[in-house]
DOVOKOL-514316 format. One record per residue (C-alpha): x, y, z; residue in one letter; residue number from 1. Coordinates in nm, 3 decimals. Example, Ala and Ser with C-alpha at 12.3 -4.5 7.8 and 13.67 -1.06 7.14 Angstrom:
2
> x	y	z	rest	nr
> 1.230	-0.450	0.780	A	1 .
> 1.367	-0.106	0.714	S	2 .
This chain:
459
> x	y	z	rest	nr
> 0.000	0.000	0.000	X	1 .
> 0.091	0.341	-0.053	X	2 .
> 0.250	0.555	0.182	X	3 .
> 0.103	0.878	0.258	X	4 .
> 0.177	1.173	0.466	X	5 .
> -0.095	1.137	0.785	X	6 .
> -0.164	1.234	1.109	X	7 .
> -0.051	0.898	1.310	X	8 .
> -0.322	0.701	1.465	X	9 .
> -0.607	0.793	1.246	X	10 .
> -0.975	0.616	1.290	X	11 .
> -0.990	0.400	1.004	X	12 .
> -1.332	0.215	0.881	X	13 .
> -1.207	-0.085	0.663	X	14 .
> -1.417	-0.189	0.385	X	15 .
> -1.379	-0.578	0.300	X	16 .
> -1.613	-0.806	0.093	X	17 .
> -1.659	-1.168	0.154	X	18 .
> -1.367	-1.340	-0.108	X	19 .
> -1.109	-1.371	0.192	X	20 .
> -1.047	-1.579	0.472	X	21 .
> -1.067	-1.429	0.802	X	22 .
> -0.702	-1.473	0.873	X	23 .
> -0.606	-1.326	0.514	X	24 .
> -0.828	-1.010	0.646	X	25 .
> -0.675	-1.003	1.003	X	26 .
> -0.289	-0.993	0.870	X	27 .
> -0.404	-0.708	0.618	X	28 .
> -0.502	-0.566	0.886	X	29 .
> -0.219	-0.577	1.117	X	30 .
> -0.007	-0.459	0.834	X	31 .
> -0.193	-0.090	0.827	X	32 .
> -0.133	-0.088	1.210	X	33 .
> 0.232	-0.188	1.189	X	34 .
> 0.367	0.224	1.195	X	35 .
> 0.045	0.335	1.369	X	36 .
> -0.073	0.524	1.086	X	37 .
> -0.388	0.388	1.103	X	38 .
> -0.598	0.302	1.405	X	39 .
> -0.900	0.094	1.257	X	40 .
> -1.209	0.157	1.467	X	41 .
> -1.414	-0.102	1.291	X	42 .
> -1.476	-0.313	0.943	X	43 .
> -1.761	-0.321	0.782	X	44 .
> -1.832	-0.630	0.547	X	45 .
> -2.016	-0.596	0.191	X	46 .
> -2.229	-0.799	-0.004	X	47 .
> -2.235	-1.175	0.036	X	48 .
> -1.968	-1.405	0.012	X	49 .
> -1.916	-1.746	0.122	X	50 .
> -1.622	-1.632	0.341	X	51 .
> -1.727	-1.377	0.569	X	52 .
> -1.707	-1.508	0.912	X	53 .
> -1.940	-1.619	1.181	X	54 .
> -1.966	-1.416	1.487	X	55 .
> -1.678	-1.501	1.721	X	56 .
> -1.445	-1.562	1.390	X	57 .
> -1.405	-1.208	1.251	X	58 .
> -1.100	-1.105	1.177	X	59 .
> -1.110	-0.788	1.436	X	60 .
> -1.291	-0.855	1.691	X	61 .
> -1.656	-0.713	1.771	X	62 .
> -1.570	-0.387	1.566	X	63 .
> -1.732	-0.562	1.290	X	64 .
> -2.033	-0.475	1.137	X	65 .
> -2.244	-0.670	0.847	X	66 .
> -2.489	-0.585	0.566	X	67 .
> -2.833	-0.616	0.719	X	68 .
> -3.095	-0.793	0.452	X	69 .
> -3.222	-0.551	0.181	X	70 .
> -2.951	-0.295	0.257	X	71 .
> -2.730	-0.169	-0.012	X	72 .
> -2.378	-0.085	-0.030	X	73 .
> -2.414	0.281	0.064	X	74 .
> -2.655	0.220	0.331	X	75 .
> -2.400	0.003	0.469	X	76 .
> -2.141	0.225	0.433	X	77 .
> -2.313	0.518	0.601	X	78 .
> -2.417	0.295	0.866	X	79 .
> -2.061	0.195	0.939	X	80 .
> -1.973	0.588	0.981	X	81 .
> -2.223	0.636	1.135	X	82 .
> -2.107	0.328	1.397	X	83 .
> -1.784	0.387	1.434	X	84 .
> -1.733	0.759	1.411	X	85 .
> -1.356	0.720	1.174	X	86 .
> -1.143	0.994	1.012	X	87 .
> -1.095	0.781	0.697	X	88 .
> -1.150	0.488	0.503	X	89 .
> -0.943	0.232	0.338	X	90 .
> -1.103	0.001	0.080	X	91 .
> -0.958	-0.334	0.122	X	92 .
> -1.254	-0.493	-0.140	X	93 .
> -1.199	-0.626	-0.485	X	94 .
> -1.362	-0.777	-0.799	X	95 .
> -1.542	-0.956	-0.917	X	96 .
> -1.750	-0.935	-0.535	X	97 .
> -1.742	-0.542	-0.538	X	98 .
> -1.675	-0.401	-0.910	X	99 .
> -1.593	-0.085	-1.027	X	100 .
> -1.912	0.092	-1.040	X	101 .
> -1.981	0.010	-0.744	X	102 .
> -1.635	0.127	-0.582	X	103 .
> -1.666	0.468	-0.776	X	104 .
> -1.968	0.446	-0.566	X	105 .
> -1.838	0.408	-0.222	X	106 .
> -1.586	0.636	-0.308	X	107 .
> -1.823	0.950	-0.392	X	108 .
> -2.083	0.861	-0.121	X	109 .
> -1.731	0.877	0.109	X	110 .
> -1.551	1.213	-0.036	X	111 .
> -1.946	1.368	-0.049	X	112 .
> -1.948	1.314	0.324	X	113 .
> -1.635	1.420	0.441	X	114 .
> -1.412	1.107	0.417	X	115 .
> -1.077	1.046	0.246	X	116 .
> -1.085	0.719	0.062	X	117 .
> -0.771	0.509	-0.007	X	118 .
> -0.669	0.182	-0.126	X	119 .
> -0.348	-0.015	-0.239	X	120 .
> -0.282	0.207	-0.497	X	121 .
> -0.472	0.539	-0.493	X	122 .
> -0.562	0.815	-0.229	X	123 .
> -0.897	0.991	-0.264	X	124 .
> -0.931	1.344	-0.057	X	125 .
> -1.278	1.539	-0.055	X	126 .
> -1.293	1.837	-0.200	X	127 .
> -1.195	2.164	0.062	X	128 .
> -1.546	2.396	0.005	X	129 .
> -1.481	2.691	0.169	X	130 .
> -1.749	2.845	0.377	X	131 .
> -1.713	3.199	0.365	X	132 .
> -2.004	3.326	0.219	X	133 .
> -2.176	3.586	0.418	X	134 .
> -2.519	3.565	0.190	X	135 .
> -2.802	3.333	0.115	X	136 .
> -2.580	3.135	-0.213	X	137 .
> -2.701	2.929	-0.455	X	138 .
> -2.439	2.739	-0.675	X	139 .
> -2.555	2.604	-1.038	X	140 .
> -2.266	2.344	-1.224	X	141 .
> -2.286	2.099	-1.496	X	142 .
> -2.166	1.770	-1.588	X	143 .
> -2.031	1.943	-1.960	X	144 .
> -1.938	2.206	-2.147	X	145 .
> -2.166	2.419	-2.334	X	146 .
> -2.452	2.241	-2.093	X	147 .
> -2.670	2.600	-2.029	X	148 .
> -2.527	2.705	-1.723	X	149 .
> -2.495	3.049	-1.810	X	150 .
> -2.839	3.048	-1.955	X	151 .
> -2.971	2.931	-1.655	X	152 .
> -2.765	3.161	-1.421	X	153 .
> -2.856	3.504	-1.639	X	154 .
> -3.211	3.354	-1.627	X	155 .
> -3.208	3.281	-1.254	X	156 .
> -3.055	3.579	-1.205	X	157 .
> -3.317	3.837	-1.433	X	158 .
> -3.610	3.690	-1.246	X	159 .
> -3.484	3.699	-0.901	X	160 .
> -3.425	4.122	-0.981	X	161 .
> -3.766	4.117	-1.142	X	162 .
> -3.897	4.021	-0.788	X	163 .
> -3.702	4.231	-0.589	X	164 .
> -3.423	3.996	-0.459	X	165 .
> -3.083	4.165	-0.577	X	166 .
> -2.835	3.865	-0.670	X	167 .
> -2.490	3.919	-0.720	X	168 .
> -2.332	3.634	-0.967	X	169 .
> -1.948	3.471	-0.936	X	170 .
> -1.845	3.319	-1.231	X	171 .
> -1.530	3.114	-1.317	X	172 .
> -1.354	3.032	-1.638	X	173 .
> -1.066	2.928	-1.837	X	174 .
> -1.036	3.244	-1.974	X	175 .
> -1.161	3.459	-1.678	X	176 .
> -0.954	3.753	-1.547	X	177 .
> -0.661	3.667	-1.364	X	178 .
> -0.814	3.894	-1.071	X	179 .
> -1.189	3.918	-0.975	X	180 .
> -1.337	4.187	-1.205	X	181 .
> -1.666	4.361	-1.097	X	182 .
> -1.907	4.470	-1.379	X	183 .
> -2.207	4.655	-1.258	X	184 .
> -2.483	4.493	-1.478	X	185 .
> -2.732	4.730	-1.382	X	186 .
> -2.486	5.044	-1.446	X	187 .
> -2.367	5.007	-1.736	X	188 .
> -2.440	4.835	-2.116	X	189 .
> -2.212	4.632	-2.246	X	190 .
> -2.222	4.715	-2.631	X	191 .
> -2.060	4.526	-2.946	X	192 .
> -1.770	4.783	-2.980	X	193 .
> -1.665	4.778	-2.600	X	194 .
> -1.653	4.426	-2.607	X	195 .
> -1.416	4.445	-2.897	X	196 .
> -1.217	4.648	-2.670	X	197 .
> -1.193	4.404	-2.418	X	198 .
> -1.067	4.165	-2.669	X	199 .
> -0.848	4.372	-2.846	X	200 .
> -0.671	4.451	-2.479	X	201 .
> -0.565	4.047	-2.481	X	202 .
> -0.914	3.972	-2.240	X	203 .
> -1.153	3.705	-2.302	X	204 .
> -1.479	3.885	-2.429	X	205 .
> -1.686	3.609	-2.406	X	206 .
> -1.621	3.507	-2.051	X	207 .
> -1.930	3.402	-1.803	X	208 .
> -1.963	3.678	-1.660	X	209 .
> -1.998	3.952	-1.928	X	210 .
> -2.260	3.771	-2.058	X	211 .
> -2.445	3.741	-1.750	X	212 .
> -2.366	4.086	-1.728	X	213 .
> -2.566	4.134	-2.069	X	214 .
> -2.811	3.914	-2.024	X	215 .
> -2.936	3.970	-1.683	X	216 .
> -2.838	4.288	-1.606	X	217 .
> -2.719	4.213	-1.275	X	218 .
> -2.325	4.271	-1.096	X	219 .
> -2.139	4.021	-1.201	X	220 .
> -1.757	3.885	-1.028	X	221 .
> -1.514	3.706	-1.315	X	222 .
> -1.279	3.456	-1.210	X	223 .
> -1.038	3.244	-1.375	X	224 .
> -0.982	2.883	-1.297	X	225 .
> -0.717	2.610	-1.394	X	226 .
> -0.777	2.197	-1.391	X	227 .
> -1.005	1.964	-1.209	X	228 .
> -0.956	1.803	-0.943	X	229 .
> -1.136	1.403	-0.934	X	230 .
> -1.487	1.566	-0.821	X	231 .
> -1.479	1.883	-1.020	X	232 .
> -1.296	2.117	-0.776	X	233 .
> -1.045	2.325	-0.934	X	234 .
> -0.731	2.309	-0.914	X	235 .
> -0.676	2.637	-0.902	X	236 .
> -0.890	2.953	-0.913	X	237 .
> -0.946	3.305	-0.746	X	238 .
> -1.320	3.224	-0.649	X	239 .
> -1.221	3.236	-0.310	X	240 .
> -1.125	3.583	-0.381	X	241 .
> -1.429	3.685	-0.527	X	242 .
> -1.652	3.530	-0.290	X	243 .
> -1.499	3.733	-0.049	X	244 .
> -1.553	4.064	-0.271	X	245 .
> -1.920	3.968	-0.269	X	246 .
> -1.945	3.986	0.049	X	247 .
> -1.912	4.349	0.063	X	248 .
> -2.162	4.438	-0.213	X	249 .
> -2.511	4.491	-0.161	X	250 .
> -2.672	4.178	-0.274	X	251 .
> -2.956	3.934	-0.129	X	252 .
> -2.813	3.624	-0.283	X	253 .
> -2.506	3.506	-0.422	X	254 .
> -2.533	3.288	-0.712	X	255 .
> -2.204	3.095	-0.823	X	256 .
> -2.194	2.938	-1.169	X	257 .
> -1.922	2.644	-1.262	X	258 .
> -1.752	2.634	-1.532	X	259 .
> -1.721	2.285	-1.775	X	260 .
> -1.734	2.019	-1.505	X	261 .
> -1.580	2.191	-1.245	X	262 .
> -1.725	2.325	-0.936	X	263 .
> -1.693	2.626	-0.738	X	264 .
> -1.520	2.558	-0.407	X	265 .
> -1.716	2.736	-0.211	X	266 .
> -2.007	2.583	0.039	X	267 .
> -2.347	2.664	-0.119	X	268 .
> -2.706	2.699	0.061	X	269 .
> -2.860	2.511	-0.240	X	270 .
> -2.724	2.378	-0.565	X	271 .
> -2.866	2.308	-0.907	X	272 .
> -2.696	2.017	-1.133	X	273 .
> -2.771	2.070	-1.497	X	274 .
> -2.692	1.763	-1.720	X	275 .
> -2.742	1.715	-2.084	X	276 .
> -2.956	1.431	-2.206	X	277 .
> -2.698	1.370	-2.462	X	278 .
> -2.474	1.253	-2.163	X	279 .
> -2.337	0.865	-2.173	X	280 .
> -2.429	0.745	-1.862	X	281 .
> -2.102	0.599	-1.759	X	282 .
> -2.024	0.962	-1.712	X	283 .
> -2.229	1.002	-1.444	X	284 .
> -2.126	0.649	-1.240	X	285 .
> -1.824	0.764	-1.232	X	286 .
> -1.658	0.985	-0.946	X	287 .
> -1.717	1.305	-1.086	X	288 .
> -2.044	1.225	-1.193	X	289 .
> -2.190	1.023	-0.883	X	290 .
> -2.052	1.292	-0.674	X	291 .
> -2.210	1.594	-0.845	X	292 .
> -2.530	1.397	-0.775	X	293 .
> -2.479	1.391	-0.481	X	294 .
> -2.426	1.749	-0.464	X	295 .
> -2.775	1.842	-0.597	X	296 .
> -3.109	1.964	-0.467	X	297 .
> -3.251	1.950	-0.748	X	298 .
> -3.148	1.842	-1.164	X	299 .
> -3.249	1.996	-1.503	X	300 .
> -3.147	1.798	-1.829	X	301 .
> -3.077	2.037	-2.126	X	302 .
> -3.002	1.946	-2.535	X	303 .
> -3.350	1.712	-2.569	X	304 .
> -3.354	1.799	-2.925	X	305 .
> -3.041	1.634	-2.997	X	306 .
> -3.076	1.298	-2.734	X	307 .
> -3.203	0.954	-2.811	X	308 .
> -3.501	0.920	-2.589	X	309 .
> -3.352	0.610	-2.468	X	310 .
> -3.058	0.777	-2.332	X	311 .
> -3.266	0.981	-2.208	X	312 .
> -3.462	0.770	-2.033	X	313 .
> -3.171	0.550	-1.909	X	314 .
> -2.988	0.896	-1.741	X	315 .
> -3.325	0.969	-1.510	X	316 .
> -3.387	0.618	-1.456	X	317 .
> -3.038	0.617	-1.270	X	318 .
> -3.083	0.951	-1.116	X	319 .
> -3.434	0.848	-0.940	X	320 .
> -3.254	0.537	-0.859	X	321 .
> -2.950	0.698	-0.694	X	322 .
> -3.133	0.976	-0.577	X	323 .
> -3.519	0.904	-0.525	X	324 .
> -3.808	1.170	-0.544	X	325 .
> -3.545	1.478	-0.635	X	326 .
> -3.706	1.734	-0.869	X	327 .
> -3.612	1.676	-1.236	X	328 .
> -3.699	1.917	-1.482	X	329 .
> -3.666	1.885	-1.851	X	330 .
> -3.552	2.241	-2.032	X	331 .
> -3.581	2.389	-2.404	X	332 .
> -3.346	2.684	-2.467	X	333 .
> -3.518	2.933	-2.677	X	334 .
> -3.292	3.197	-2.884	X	335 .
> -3.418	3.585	-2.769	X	336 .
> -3.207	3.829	-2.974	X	337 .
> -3.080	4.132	-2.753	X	338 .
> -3.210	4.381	-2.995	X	339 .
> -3.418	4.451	-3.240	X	340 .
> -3.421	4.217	-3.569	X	341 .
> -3.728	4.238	-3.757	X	342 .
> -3.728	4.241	-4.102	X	343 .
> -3.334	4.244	-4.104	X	344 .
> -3.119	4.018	-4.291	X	345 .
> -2.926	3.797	-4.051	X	346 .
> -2.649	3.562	-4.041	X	347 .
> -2.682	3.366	-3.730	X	348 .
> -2.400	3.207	-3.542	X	349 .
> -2.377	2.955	-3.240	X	350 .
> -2.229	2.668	-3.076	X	351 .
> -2.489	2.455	-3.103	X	352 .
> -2.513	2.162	-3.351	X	353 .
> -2.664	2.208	-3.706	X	354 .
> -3.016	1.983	-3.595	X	355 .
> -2.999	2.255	-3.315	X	356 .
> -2.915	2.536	-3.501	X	357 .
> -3.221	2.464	-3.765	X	358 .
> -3.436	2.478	-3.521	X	359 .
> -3.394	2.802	-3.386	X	360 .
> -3.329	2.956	-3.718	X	361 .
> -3.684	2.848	-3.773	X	362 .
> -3.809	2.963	-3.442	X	363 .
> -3.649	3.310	-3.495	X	364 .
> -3.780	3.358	-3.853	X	365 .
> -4.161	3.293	-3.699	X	366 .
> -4.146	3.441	-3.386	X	367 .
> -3.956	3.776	-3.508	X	368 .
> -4.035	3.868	-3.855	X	369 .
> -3.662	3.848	-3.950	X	370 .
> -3.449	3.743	-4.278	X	371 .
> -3.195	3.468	-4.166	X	372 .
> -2.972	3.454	-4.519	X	373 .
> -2.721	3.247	-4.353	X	374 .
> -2.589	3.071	-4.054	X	375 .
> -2.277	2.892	-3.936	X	376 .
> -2.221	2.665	-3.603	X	377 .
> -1.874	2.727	-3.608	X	378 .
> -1.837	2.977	-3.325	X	379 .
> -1.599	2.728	-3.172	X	380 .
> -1.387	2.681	-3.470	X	381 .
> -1.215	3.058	-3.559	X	382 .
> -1.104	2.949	-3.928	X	383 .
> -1.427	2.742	-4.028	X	384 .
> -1.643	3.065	-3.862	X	385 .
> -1.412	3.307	-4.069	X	386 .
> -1.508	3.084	-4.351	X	387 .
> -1.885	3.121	-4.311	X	388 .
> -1.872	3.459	-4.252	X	389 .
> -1.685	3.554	-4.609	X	390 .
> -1.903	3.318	-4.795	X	391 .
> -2.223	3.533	-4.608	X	392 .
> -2.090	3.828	-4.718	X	393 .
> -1.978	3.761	-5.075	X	394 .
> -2.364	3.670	-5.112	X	395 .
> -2.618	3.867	-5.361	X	396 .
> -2.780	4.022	-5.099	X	397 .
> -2.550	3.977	-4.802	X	398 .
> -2.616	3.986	-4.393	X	399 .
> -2.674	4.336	-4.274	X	400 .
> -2.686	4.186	-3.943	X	401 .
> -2.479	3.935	-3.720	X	402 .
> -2.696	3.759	-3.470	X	403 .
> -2.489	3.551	-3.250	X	404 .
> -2.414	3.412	-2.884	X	405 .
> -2.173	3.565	-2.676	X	406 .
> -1.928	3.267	-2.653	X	407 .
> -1.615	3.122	-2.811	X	408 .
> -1.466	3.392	-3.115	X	409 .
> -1.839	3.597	-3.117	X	410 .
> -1.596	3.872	-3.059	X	411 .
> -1.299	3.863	-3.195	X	412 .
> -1.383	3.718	-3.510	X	413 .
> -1.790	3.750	-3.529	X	414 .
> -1.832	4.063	-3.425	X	415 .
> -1.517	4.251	-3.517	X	416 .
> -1.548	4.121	-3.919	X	417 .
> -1.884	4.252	-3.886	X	418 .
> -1.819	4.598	-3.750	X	419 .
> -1.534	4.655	-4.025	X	420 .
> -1.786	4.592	-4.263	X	421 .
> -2.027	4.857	-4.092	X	422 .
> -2.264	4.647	-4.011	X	423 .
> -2.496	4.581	-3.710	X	424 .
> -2.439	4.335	-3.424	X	425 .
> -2.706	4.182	-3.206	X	426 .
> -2.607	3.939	-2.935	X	427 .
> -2.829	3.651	-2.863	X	428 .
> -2.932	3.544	-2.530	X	429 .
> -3.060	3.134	-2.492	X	430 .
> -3.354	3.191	-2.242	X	431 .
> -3.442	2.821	-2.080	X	432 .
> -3.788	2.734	-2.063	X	433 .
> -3.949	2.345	-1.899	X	434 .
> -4.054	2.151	-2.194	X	435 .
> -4.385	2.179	-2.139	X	436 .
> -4.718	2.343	-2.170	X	437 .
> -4.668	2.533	-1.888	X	438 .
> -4.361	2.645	-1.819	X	439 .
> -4.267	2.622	-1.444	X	440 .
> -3.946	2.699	-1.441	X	441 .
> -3.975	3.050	-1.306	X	442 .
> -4.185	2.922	-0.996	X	443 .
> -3.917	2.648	-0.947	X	444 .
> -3.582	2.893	-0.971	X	445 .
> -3.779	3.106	-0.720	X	446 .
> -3.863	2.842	-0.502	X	447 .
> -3.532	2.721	-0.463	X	448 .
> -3.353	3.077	-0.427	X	449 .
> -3.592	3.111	-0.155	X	450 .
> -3.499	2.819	0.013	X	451 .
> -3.119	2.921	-0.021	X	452 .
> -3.240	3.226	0.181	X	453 .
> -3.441	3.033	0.416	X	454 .
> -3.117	2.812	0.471	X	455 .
> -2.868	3.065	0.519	X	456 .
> -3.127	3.280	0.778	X	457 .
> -3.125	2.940	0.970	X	458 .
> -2.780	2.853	1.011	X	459 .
């Protein structure tokens, strides 16, 4: 086993399964205790196994504690923390009795709670959330890129002003300012040629929280982050710092928005996991995935339109299994230009897929009157987008208009071709609605804003 760098004499809860002798288990055992490193404080047995000893035969004496009949792994697990109160646990099981989805399992249900979890050949540490927030907070993270969590903060955050409750957001991203930068939402417009400034000064003009800036109209706190750690914590970032900037500006609620996978490492009231239907769904049995889970109070799935319904079906039949009665909402995102494009000829730009991308070139066309002569989903890819863009305007009767989201090059590629050419820009915002008749996706935001608050006032 690997050696690590512990406190001596640390209360250990030893998972086994029943493949091993009793004596095999016992000189394991007196192996972790040889340079009092470890001091187990009990084993817990799981699953079945034609080994696992009688009572008066186990391998440590009565701090041993057995799957009761119907129980499952993690309600063993908890109940053997719960039992013997330990400061870690070392995972001592092995296949084919416990396999790997089911370690990934105990692993996230251990980190989730608090524990580290180690074994022969790997050491698991849970993730440090710092609890510093002085406001109600409400943190919203994905399991993806491009998922809709800055949709769904900029929406979150525009209805909680509309009913009075001031939110300050705290974004973080690769390319997020290497300091926390304030914009006051509410203050001040962000317009096409400022944001070319921003890019043309060597700043990412497309980070989080200029768009929820635009969008919502709100103050907004950028942050940069670097890596991941194995649950989605960075491994580095200035959140911390910005957090603690929030603090000082008038707000009612703080609402922090990941960034990819990763999480912000700060200790939320409430916290909303947004996962894409087009998910595989080993990606959410594994650590990262079973531990953002565990993280949530409640899930919306995003990108129906471009999901088999089987996947689909297979990613909430997990989730209610894992999880129970938690609220799970399906969402649309709906394209609502930032300005006025009726009658205009448009070429539209985005990230999302071309299936996607038809679809709201549609819905746009009905809903406002407008003239889409092209379109390209190749905001993500600066040469193929450059591409689209000269074809467009080599064209009859070319764009007069760029109509695009405020991510990847929109900027410095989109929007600064288009101003060179004298031509107007018009950002567009993807506003999240429940896939439904009625849309209750407002009332459910509220709700759980409100129970941030109601969390926070009763801590």
């Amino acid at each position: 086993m690997i050696k690590l760098q512990l406190p001596p004499n640390l209360r250990t809860l030893i998972l086994v399964d029943g493949s091993y002798r009793p004596d095999t288990i016992r000189g394991a055992l007196e192996s972790l205790t040889v340079d009092e490193q470890y001091l187990i404080s009990g084993l817990v047995y799981l699953g079945e196994g034609d080994l696992i000893p009688q009572p008066g035969e186990e391998p440590w004496g009565n701090l041993t504690l057995y799957p009761q009949e119907g129980e499952s792994l993690i309600e063993v697990l908890e109940r053997g923390l719960t039992t013997f109160n330990p400061q870690i646990v070392v995972d001592l099981t092995s296949r084919p009795k416990i396999d790997w989805r089911s370690r990934m399992m105990l692993a996230s249900r251990a980190l989730f709670l608090g524990f580290p979890f180690v074994g022969s050949d790997f050491a698991l540490y849970p993730p440090q959330l710092e609890q510093i927030s002085q406001k109600p907070s409400l943190s919203i993270i994905a399991l993806g890129k491009r998922a809709g969590k800055t949709a769904l903060t900029a929406h979150t955050a525009r209805l909680l002003k509309e009913e009075g409750i001031n939110p300050v957001v705290i974004t973080m991203s690769r390319g997020g300012p290497s300091f926390p930068e304030i914009f006051f939402g509410a203050e001040e417009m962000l317009t096409p040629h400022m944001l070319l400034q921003i890019a043309e000064s060597g700043r990412h003009a497309c980070a989080d929280y200029l768009e929820n800036a635009l969008f919502s109209q709100v103050t907004t706190i950028g942050c940069r982050r670097a890596g991941e750690g194995i649950c989605g914590v960075p491994f580095k970032s200035i959140v911390v710092d910005g957090a603690l900037q929030a603090n000082d500006l008038p707000a009612d609620i703080l609402i922090f928005e990941g960034s990819g996978i990763s999480i912000p490492p700060i200790k939320c009231d409430r916290t909303i996991l947004i996962l894409p239907a087009t998910l595989p769904l080993r990606e959410l049995e594994d650590i990262c995935g079973l531990y953002h889970l565990w993280s949530a109070d409640m899930v919306f799935i995003t990108h129906l339109q471009s999901a088999r319904p089987k996947n689909l079906r297979t990613l909430i039949n997990f989730i209610r299994k894992l999880l129970g009665e938690i609220h799970i909402m399906k969402l649309e995102l709906e394209p609502h230009p930032f300005g006025d494009i009726k009658s205009k000829p448009i070429f539209l730009a985005s990230t999302a897929p071309q299936e996607v991308l038809s679809s709201h070139k549609n819905l746009l066309k009905e809903k406002y009157k407008c003239k889409i002569v092209a379109t390209s989903s190749h905001l993500s890819d600066q040469e193929a987008l450059i591409k689209d863009i000269e074809e467009a305007l080599g064209l009859p009767h070319p764009p007069q208009v760029l109509l695009t989201e405020l991510k990847a090059h929109a900027v410095d590629t989109a929007t600064r071709i288009f101003l060179e050419a004298d031509r107007e820009v018009v950002y567009l915002d993807n506003r999240p609605r429940q896939a439904a008749k009625v849309d209750r996706l407002p009332k459910t935001l509220l709700e759980i804003a409100k129970q941030a608050i109601d969390s926070f006032s009763g801590r």
